[in-house]
N, C-alpha and C positions, 0 to 999 in steps of 0.2 A: 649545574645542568647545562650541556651544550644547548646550542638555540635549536639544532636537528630535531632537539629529543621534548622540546616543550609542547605542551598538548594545546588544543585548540577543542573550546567549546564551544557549539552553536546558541545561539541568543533562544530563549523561551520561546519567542514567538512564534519561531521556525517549529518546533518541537508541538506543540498547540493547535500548527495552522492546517488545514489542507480540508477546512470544510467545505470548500465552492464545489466539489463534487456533486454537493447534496441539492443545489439549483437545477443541476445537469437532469439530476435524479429523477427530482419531482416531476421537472417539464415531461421528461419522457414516459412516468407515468402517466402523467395527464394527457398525453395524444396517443399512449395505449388506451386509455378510458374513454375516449371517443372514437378511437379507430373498433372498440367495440361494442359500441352504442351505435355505430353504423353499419357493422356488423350483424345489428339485432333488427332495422330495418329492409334487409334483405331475405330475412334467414327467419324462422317460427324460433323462437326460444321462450323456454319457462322461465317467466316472469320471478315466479318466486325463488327459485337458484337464480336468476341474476340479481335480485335483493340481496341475496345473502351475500356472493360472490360481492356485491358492490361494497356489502359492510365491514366483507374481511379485508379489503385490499385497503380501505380507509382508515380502518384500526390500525392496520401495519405503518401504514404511513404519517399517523399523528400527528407522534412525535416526532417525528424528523421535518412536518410539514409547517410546524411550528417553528421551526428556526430557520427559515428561508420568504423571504417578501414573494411568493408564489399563490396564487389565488386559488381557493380550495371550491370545489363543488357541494353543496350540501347535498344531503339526501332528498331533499323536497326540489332541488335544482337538477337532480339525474334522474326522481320520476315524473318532471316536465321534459326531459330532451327522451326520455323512455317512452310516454305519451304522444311525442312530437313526431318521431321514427315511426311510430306505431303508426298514426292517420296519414305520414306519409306513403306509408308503403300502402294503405288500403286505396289512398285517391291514383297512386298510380296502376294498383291490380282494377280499380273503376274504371277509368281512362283507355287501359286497354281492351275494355270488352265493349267501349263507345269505340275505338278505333278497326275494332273487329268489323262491325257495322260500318264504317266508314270503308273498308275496304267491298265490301258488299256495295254500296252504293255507286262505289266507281262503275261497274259491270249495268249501271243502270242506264237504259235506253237514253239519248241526249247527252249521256255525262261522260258513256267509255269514251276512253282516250282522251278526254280534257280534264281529267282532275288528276291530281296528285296527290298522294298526303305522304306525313312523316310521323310517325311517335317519337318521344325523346323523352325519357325523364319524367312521365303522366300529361306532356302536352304535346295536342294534338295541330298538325300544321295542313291543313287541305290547302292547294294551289290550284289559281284558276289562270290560264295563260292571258297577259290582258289586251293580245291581239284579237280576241275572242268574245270578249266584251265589250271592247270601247274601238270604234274608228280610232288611224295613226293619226294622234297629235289631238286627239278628240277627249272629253272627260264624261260626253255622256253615253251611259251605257245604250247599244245594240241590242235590234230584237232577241238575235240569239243569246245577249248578255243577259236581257229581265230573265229569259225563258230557263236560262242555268240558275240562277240567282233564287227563282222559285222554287226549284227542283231543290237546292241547300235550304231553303225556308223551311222545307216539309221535317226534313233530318233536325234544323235545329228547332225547333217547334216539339219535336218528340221527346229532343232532351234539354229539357228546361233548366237542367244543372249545370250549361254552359254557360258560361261568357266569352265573349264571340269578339274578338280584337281583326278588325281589317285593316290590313296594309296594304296601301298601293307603293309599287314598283315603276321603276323607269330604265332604260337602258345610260349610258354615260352622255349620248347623242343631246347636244344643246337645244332647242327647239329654233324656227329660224325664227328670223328678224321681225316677218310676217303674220306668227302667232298671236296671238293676242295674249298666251302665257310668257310668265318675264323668266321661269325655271322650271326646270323636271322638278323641283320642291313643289311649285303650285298644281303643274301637272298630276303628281302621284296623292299628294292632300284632296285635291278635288275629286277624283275616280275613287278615291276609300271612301269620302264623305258622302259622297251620290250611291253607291252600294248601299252604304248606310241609309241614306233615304227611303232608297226601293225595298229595301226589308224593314223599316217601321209602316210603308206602305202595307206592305203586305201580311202586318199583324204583329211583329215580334217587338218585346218590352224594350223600351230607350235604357233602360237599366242593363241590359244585359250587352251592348253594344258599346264599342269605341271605334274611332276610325284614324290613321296615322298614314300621315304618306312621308317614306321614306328615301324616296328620287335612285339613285344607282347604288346607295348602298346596301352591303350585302348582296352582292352580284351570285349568283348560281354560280355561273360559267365567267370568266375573261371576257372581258367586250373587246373581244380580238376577231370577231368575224360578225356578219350580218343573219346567220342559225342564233350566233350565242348569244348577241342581241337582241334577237328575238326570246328567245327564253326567259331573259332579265326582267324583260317588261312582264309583269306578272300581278295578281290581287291573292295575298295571301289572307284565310280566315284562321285566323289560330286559337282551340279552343282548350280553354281552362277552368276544369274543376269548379262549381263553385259551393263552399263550405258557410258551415250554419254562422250567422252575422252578418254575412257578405249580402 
């Protein structure tokens, strides 16, 4: 036999191999099986066709799930994240009918034109400008400050399901030398903390409050002018849900 004409066999293991597909596999099952289980908290779906849908796609995948170091969901682990979607979407369909009201409240005598708010995701962001509250360079709140402050007392006082996080704001602007503040850190801590005051003053639970000063970050606008500046400097109330435990 010329050398032209001699055969060449490939090794067994060639022949055997090409299971690594089946890692590929799984994974991509696995972020289909969450991409609709987030699917399920946007969207009404019958509960009992997604049990079953969940049972048959797991039976198909068993055996193949079994010869891959891939970590499997149980059934008791999909009707917690089934559960979890669920009271997600409800605290956010909650959230927007306290945010409806909030918009309502802007339009009220004293507050048009000084409040803001934002929904996102079932939390709700009121913004109070903190020119409007506090003297510049000052942390204690102004008559018109208490006067707004109590006017959100009344709002959150009606929905005791919030917890109520205030942030104070600063612009980038250093405070001068002459301050007796050493940074916009003590400045924005001190105006969130003194809010905080004035609304355990005036009745609402220590449990439902925090207060964070966060100095020029998270700017609105560019502190590229003395409007956007002004804008920056702000006391945000941000309220969130709150669930049985808490």
């Amino acid at each position: 036999m010329k050398d032209d004409d001699r055969l060449i066999f490939l090794p067994d293991e060639e022949e055997e191999g090409g299971n690594e597909w089946l890692t590929t596999f799984a994974d991509l099952s696995m972020l289909l099986l969450v991409f609709f289980v987030l699917l399920y908290s946007m969207s009404t779906i019958d509960t009992e066709k997604f049990s079953k849908t969940f049972s048959s796609v797991t039976k198909a995948l068993q055996g193949k799930m079994q010869k891959v170091a891939t970590s499997r969901i149980t059934r008791e682990e999909a009707g917690v994240l089934i559960d979890q979607a669920l009271m997600r979407r409800q605290i956010i369909e909650s959230q927007r009918k306290v945010y409806a009201e909030v918009k309502t409240l802007q339009t009220k005598k004293g507050v048009e034109g000084l409040v803001s708010a934002n929904f996102e995701d079932g939390v709700i962001t009121i913004r109070v400008p903190g020119d409007v509250m506090f003297p510049s360079g000052r942390v204690n709140l102004t008559p018109k400050g208490v006067r707004l402050v109590a006017t959100l007392k009344d709002f959150f006082i009606k929905h005791k399901d919030q917890n109520i996080k205030i942030v104070g704001y600063t612009d980038n602007v250093r405070p001068s030398q002459r301050s007796r503040f050493k940074d916009n850190w003590e400045i924005s801590a001190l105006r969130a903390v003194n809010v905080l005051r004035e609304l355990l003053k005036m009745g609402l639970e220590s449990t439902r409050l925090t207060a964070t000063g966060l100095a020029y970050l998270n700017p609105l606008f560019p502190n590229s002018s003395a409007e956007y500046r002004a804008k920056n400097r702000r006391v945000e109330f941000i309220l969130e849900k709150r669930v049985s435990g808490q």
